[in-house]
VODO-770645 format. One record per residue: x, y, z of N, C-alpha, C in turn; residue in one letter. Coordinates in steps of 0.05 Angstrom, whole numbers, padded with zeros to 5 digits, always signed. Atoms other than C-alpha are relative to their C-alpha. Example, Ala and Ser with C-alpha at 12.3 -4.5 7.8 and 13.67 -1.06 7.14 Angstrom:
# residues 2
+00018-00024+00000+00246-00090+00156+00018+00024+00000A;-00016-00024-00001+00273-00021+00143-00015+00022+00014S;
This chain:
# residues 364
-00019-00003-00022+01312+00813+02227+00019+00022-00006X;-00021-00024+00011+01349+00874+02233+00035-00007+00006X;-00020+00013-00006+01426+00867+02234+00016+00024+00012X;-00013-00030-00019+01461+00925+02292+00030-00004+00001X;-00019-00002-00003+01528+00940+02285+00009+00035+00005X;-00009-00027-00014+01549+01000+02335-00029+00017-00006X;+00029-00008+00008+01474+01015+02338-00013+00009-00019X;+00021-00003+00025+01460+01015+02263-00007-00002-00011X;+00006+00026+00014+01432+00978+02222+00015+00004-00033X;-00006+00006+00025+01448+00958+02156-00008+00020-00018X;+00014-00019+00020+01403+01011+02120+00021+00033+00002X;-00003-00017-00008+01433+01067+02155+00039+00006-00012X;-00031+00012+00009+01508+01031+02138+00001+00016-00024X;-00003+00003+00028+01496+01027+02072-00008+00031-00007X;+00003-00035+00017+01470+01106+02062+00021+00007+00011X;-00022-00027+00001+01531+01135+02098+00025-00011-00019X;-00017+00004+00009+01576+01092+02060-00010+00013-00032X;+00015-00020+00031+01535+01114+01990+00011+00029-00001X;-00008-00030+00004+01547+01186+02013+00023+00010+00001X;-00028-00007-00006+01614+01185+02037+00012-00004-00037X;-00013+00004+00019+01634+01147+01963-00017+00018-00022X;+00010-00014+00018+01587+01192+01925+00011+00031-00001X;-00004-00027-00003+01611+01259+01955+00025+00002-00005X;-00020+00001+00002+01675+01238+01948+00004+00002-00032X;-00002-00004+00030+01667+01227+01870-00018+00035-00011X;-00003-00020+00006+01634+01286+01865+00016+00026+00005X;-00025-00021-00010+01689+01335+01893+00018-00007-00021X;-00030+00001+00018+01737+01300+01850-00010-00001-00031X;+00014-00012+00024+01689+01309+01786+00003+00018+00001X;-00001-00042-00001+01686+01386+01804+00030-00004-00012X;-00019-00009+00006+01750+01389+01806+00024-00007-00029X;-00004+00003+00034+01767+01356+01734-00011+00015-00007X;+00009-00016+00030+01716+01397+01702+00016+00020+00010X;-00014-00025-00006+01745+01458+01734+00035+00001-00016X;-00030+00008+00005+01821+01437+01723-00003-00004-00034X;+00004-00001+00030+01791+01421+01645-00001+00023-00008X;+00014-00017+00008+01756+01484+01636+00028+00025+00001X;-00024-00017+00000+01816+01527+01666+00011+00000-00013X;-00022+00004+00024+01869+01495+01623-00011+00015-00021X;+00004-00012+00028+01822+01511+01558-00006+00030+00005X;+00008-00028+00003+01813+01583+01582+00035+00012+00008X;-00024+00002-00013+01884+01590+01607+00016+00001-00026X;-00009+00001+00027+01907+01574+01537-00004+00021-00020X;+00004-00029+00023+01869+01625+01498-00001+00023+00004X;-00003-00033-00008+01874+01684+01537+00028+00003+00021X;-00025-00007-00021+01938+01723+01573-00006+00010+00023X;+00011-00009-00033+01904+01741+01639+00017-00021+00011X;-00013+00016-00022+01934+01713+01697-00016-00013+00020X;+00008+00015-00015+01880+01702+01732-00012-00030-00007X;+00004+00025+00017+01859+01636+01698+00018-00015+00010X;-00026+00027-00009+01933+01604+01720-00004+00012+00022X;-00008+00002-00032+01927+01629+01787-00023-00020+00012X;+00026+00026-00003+01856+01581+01782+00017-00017-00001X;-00017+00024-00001+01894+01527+01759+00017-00007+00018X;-00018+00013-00025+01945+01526+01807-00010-00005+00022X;+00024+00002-00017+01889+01537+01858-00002-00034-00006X;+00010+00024+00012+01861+01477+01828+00021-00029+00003X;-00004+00017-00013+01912+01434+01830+00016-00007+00024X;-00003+00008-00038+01930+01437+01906-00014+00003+00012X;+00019+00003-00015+01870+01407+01926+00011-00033-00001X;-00011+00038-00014+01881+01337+01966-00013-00010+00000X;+00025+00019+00003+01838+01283+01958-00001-00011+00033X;+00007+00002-00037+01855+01268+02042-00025+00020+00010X;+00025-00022-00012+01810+01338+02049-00021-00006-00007X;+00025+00006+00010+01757+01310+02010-00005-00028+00015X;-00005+00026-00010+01771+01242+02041-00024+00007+00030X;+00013-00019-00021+01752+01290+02110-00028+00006+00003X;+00029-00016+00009+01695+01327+02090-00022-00026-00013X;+00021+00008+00004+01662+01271+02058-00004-00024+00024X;+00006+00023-00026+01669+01218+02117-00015+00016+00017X;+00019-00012-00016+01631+01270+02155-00024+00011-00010X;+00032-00003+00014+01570+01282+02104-00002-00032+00008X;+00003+00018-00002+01571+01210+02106-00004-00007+00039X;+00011-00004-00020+01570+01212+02188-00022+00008+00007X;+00020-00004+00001+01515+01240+02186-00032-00006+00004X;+00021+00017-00007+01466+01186+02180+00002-00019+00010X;-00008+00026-00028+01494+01141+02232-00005+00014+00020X;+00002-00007-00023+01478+01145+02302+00028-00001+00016X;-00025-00001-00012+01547+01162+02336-00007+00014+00033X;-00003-00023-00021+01568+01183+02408+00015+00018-00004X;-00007-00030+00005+01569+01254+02417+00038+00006-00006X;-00027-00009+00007+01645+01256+02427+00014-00012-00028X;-00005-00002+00021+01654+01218+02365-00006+00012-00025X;+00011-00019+00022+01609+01257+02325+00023+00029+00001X;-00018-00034-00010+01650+01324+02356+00020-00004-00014X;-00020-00001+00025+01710+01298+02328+00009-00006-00023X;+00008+00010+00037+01691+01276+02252-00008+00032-00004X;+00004-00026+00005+01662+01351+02254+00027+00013+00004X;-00016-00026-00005+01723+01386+02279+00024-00011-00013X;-00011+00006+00021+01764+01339+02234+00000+00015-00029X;+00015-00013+00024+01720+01359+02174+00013+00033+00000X;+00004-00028-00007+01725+01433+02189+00031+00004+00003X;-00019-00003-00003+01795+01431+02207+00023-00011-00036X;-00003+00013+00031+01808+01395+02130-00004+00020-00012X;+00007-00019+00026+01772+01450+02102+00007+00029-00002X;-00016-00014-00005+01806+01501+02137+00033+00001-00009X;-00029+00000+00015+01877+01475+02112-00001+00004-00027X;+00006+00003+00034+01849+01463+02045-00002+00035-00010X;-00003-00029+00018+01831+01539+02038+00019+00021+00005X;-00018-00010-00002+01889+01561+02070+00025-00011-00018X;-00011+00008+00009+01929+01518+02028+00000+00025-00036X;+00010-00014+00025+01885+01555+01968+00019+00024-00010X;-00010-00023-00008+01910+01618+01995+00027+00013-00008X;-00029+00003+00001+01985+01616+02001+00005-00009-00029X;-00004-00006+00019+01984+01590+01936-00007+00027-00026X;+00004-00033+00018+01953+01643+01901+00017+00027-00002X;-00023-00021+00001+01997+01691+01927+00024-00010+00000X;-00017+00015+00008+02051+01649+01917+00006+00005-00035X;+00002+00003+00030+02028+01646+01846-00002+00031-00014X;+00009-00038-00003+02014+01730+01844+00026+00004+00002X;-00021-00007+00005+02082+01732+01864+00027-00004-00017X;-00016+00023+00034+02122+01688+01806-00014+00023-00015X;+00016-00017+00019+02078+01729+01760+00011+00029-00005X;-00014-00034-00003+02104+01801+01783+00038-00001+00001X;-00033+00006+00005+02175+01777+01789+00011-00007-00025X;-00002+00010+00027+02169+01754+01718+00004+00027-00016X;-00001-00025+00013+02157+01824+01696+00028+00009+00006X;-00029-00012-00009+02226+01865+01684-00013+00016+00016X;+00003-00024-00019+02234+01917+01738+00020-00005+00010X;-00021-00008-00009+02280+01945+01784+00008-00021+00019X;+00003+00017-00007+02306+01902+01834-00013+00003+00024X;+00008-00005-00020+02291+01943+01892-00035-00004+00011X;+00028-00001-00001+02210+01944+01873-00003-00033+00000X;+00001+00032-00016+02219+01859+01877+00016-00001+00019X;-00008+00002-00023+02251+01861+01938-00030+00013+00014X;+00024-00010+00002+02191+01905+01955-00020-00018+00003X;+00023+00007+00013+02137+01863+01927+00001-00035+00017X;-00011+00025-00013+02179+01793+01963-00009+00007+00028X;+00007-00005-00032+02165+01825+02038-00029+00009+00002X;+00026-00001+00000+02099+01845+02017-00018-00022+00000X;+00009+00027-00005+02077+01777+01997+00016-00009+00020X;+00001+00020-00023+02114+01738+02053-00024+00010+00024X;+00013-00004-00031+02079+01785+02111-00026+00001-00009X;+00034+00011+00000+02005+01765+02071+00000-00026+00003X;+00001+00032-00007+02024+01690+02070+00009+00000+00030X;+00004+00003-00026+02040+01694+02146-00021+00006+00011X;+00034-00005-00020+01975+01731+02165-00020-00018-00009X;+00019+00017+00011+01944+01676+02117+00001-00028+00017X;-00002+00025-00008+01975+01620+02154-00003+00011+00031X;-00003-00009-00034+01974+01655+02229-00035-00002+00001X;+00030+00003-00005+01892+01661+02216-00010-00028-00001X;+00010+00020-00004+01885+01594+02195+00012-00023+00028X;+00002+00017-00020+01921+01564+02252-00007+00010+00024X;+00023-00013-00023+01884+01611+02309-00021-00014-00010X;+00026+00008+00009+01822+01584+02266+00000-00035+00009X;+00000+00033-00008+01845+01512+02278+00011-00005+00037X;+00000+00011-00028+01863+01511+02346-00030+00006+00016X;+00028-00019-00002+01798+01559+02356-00024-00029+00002X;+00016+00032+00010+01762+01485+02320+00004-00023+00024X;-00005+00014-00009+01798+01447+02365-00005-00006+00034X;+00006-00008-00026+01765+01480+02424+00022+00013+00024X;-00017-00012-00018+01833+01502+02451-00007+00039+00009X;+00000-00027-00010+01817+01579+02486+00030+00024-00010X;-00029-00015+00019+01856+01622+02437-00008+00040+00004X;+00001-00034-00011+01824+01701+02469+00028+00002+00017X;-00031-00004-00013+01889+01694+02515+00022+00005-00017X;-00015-00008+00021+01928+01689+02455+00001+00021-00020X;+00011-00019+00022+01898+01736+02405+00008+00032+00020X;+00003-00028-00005+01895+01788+02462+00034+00016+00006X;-00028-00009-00001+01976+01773+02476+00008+00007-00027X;-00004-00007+00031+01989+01778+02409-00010+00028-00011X;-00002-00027-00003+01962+01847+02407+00006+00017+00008X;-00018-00013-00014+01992+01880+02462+00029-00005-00017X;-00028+00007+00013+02058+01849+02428+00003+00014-00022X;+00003-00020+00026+02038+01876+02364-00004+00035+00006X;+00011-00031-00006+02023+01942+02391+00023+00012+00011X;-00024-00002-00007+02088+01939+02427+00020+00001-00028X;-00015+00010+00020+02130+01924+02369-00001+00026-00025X;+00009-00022+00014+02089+01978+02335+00013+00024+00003X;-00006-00030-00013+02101+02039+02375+00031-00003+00000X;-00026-00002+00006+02177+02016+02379+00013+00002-00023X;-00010-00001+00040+02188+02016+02298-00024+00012-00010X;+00031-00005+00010+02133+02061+02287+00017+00013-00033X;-00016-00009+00021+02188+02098+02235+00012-00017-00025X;-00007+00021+00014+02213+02037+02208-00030-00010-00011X;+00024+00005+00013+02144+02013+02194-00007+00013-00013X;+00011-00017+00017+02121+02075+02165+00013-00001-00023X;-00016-00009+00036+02174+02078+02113-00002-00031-00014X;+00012+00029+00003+02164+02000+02106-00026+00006-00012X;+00023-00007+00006+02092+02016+02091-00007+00013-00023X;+00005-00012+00021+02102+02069+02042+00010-00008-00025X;-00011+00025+00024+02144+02025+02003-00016-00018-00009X;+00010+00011-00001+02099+01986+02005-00025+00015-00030X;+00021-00014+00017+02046+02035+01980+00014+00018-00025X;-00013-00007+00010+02091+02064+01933+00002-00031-00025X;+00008+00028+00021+02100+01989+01896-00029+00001-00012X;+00033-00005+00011+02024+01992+01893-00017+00017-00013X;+00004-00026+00016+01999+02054+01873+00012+00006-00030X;-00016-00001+00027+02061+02057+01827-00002+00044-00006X;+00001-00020+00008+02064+02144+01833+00023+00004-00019X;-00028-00001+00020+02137+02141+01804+00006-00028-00003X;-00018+00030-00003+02176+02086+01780+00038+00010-00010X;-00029-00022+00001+02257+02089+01772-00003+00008-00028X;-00005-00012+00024+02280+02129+01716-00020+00021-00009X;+00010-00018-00001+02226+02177+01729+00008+00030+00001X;-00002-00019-00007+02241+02246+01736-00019+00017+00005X;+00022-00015-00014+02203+02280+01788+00013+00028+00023X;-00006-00029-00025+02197+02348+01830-00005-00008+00027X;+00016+00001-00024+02197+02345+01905+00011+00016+00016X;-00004-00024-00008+02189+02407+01931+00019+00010-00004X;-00028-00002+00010+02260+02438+01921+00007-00013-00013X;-00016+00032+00005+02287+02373+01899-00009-00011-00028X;+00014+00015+00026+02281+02349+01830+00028-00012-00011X;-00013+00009+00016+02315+02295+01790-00005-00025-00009X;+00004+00021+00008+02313+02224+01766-00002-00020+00024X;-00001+00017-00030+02292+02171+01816+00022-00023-00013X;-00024+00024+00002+02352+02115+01813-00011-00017+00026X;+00005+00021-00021+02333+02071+01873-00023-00001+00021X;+00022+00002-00021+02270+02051+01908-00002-00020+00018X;-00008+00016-00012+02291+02016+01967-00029+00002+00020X;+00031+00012-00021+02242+01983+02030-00004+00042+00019X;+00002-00028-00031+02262+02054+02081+00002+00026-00021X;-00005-00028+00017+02282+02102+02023+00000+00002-00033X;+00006+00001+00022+02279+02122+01957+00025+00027-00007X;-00018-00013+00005+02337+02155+01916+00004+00015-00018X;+00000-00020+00016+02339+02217+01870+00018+00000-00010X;-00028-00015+00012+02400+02228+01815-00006+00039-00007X;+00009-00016+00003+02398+02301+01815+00007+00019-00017X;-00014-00006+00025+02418+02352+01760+00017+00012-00002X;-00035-00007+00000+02485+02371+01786+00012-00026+00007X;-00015+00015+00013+02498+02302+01787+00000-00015+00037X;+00006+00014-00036+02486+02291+01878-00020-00023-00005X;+00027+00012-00012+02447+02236+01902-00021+00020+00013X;+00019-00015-00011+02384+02266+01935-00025-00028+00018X;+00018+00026-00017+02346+02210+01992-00023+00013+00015X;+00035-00011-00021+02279+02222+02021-00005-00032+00006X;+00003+00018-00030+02256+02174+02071-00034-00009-00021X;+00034-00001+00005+02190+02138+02044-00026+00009+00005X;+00019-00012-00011+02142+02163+02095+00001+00026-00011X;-00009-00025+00010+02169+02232+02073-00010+00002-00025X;+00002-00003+00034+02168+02226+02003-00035-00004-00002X;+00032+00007+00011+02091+02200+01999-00014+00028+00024X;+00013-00027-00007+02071+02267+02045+00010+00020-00020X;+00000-00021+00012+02091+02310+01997-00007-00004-00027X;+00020+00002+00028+02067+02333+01927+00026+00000-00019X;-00026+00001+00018+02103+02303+01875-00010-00004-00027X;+00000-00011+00037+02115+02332+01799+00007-00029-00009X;-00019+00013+00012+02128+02269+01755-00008+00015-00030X;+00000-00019+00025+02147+02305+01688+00004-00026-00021X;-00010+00027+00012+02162+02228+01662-00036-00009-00010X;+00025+00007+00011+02087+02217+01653-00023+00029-00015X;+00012-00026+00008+02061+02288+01623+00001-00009-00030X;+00008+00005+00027+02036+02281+01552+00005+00026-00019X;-00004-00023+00012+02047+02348+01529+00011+00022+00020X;-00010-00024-00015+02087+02417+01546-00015+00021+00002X;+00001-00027-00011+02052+02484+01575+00016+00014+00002X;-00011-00018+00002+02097+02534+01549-00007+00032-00002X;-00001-00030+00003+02095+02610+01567+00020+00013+00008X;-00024-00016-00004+02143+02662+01554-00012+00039+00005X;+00017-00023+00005+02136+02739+01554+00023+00014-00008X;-00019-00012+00017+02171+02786+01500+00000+00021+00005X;+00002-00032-00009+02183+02861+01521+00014+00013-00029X;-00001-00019+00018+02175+02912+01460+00017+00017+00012X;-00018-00026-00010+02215+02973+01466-00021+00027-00001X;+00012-00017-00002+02176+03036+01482+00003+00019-00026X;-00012+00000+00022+02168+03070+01421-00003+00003-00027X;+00010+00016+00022+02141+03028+01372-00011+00007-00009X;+00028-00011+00015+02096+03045+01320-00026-00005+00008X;+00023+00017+00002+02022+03027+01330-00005-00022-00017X;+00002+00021+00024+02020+02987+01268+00014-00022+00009X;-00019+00035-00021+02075+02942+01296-00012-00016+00019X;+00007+00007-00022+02048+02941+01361-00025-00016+00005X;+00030+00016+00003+01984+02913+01338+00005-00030-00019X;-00006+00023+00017+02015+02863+01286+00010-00015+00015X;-00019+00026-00024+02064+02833+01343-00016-00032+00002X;+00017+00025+00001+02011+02777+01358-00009-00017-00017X;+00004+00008+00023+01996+02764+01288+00021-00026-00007X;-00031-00003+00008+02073+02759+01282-00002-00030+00005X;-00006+00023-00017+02081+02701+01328-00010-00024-00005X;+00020+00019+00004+02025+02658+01317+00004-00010-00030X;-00010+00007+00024+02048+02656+01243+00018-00020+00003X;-00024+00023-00006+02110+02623+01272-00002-00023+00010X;-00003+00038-00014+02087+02575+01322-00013-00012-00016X;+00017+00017+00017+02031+02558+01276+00018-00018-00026X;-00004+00013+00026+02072+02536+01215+00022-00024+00015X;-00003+00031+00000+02104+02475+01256-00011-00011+00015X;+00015+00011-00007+02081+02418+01272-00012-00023+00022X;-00004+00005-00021+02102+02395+01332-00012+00020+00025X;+00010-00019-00018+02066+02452+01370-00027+00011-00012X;+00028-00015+00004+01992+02482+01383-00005+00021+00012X;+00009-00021-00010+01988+02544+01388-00026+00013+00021X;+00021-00008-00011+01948+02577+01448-00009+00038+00002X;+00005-00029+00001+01953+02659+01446+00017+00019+00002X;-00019-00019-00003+01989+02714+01444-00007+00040+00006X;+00022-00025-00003+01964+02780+01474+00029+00019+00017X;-00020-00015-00009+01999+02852+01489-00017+00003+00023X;+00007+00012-00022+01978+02844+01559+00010+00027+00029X;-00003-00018-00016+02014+02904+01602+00024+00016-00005X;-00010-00019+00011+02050+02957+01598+00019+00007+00023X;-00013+00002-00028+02113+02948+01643+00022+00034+00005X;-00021-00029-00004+02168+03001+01673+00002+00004-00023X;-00030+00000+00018+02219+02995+01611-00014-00005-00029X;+00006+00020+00017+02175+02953+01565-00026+00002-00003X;+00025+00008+00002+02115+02938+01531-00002-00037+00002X;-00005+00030-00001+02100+02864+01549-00019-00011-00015X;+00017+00008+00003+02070+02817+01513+00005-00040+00006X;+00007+00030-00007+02046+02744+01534+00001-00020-00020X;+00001+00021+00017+02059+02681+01493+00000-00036+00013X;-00004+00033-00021+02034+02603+01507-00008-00014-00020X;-00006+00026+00021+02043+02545+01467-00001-00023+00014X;-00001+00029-00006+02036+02467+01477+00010-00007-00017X;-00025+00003+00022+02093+02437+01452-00016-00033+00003X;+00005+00035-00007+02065+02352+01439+00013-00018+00011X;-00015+00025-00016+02122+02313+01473+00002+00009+00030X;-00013+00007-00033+02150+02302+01546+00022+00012-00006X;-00026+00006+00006+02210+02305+01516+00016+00024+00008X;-00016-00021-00003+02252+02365+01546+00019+00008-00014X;-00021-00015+00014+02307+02363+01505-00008+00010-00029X;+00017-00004+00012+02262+02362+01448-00025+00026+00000X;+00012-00027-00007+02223+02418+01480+00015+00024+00000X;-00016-00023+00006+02280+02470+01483+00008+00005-00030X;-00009-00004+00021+02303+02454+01415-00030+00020-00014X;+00032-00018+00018+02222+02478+01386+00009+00028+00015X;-00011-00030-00011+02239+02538+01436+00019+00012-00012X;-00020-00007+00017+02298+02556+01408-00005+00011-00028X;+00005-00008+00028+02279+02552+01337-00022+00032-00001X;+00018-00021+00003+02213+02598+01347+00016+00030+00021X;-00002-00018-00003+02249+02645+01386+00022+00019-00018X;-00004-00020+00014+02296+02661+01340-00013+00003-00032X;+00020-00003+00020+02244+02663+01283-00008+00026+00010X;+00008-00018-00004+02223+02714+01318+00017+00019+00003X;-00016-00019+00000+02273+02748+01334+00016+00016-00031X;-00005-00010+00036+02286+02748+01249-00015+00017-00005X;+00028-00014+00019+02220+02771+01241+00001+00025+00019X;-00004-00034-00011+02230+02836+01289+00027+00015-00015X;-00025-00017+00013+02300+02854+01256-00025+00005-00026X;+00008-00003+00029+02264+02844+01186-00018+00023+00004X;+00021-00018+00004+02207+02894+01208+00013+00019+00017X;-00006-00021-00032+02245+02937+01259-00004+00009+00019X;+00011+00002-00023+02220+02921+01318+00015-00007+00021X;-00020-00001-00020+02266+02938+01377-00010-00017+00029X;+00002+00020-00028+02273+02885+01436+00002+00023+00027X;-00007-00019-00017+02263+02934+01501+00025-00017+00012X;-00013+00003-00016+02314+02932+01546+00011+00016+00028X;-00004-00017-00018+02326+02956+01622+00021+00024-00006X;-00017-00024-00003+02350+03034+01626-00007+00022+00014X;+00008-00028-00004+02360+03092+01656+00012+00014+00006X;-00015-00016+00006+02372+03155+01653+00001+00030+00016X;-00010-00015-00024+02408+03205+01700+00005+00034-00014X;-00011-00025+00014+02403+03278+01689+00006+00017+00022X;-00011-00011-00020+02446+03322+01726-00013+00032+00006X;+00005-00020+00001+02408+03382+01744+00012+00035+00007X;-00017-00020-00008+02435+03453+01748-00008+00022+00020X;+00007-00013-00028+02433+03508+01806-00026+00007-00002X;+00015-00017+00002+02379+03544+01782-00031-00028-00020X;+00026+00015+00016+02330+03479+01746-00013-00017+00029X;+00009+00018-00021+02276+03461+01793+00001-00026+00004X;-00007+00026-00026+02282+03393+01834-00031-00015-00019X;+00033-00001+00002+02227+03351+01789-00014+00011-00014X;+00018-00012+00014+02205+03396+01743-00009-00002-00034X;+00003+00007+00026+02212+03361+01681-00009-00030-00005X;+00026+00021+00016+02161+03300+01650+00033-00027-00001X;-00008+00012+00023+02211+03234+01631-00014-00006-00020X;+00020-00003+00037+02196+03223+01558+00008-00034-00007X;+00004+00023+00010+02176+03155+01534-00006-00026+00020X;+00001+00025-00027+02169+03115+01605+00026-00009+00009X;-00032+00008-00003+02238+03118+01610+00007-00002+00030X;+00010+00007-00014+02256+03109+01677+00026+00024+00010X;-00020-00016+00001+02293+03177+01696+00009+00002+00029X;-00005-00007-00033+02333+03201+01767+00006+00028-00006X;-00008-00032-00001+02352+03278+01780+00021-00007+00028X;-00020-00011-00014+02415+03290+01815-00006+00024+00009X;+00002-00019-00002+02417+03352+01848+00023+00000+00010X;-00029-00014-00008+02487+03388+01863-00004+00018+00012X;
């Protein structure tokens, strides 16, 4: 004799109740081993992502599973349609909060993490409006997605909600943009404060990286503000992250000189930068042969960032050098020239200057 309760028998009972209490222990098995496994990995390594599992992990509800498994368990009962419809859009609506729940925490947990790190305050202020406006689009999708479940007609909404947004847009399109670049500026990470960078004209230490602007100390001592959108179109020097100096100078001989000198000069030099050890010598060549001057080219890589550290090596090797031309007598050119007054009877022009000197003729 079969025994019908809400058209179903006993056999049919007894499997959805099996599935419902089976699916239910298995979700909440997963989620021990998981919540085990995390902890022991969580412990032996400093990644973050591991605790952002865990926390994942534990804000999961046993009501969602409660959900989800009463509807595997529906399953093998014969229900009417409208009760079946809403055990499914229950279910579905469970598992929708559950992974929006996931969500919000994660970046929740992403953002504790970055706030933990020192930094400025302006780049967490920054990093605070960046995560809130992803946990709103996290929680704005899942409840379009649940009313969406719930069969309510949500294209009327989605399409006001765009015009609005589009509106909202075009009226703060400036404010957004520099919003934005702040944005991308946190992320990227091209400067951070205490940088000192070139931008275009403009160079000095960044002091403040606010949501609309970003603030330069400059090296007479002004503020200097560029606008975020601004600042990320243009090309910017940071001299704060350079690993080494590209130094070239150029030394002008005096016209003159012996050949012997003039061929040793390069020797000269490379003796100097070479013997310290803070610098790698790259070349030294007599290179052209100017108005006043014989020129010659010198380039060096000095190993630090360090500017003030970089003038001092400058310094030293130039006057090393400048020892080592007294000691051999090797005259530093210098601009001249020379005016000769010509007399009634000496043609206009008709005499050579001597040495490349750089002569004029008067005429009276």
């Amino acid at each position: 004799m079969e025994y019908l309760l809400h058209n179903n028998d006993l056999e049919n009972w007894m499997l959805a109740i099996g599935v419902f209490v089976g699916a239910t222990a298995v979700m909440l098995a997963l989620r021990m081993f998981f919540l085990h496994r995390a902890r022991g990995v969580a412990g032996r390594t400093a990644t973050r992502l591991d605790d952002l599992l865990l926390r994942m992990l534990n804000r999961s509800y046993l009501v969602f599973k409660l959900a989800i498994a009463f509807y595997l368990g529906s399953i093998f009962l014969v229900l009417p349609e409208s009760w079946r419809m809403v055990v499914s859009r229950v279910a579905v609506g469970s598992l929708i909060l559950q992974l929006a729940i996931w969500g919000d925490t994660a970046l929740r947990g992403w953002r504790s993490q970055l706030l933990a790190i020192p930094g400025d305050g302006a780049r967490k202020a920054s990093s605070t409006i960046l995560f809130f406006m992803m946990r709103l689009v996290v929680w704005t999708v899942a409840f379009l997605m649940m009313l969406d479940n719930f069969g309510f007609n949500i294209t009327t909404l989605v399409a006001s909600l765009g015009i609005g947004g589009i509106a909202v847009a075009l009226a703060t399109q400036n404010i957004l943009g520099d919003l934005f670049a702040s944005l991308s500026i946190m992320l990227d990470k091209p400067f951070e404060v205490g940088d000192f960078i070139i931008v275009g004209d403009a160079l000095g230490a960044v002091e403040y990286i606010g949501l609309k602007t970003t603030r330069l100390r400059g090296l007479g001592g002004e503020q200097i503000v560029f606008s975020n959108g601004e600042l990320l179109k243009s090309r910017i020097h940071n001299h704060k992250r350079m690993e080494s100096r590209r130094v070239a100078f150029v030394l002008r001989v005096a016209y003159g000189t012996s050949e012997a000198k003039v061929t040793a000069i390069p020797s000269m030099i490379r003796e100097i930068i070479d013997a310290r050890p803070d610098v790698d010598f790259e070349r030294a060549h007599f290179f052209r042969y100017g108005d006043w001057s014989l020129d010659y080219e010198v380039v060096y890589h000095f190993k630090s960032p360090d500017y003030i550290l970089h003038m001092d090596a400058q310094e030293q090797i130039l006057l090393q050098v400048y020892r080592a031309f007294q000691r051999e007598g090797i005259q530093f050119a210098h601009p001249l020239s020379v005016v000769r007054v010509a007399g009634a009877h000496d043609p206009v022009g008709g005499w050579p200057p001597a040495d490349g000197v750089a002569s004029h003729l008067v005429k009276h």
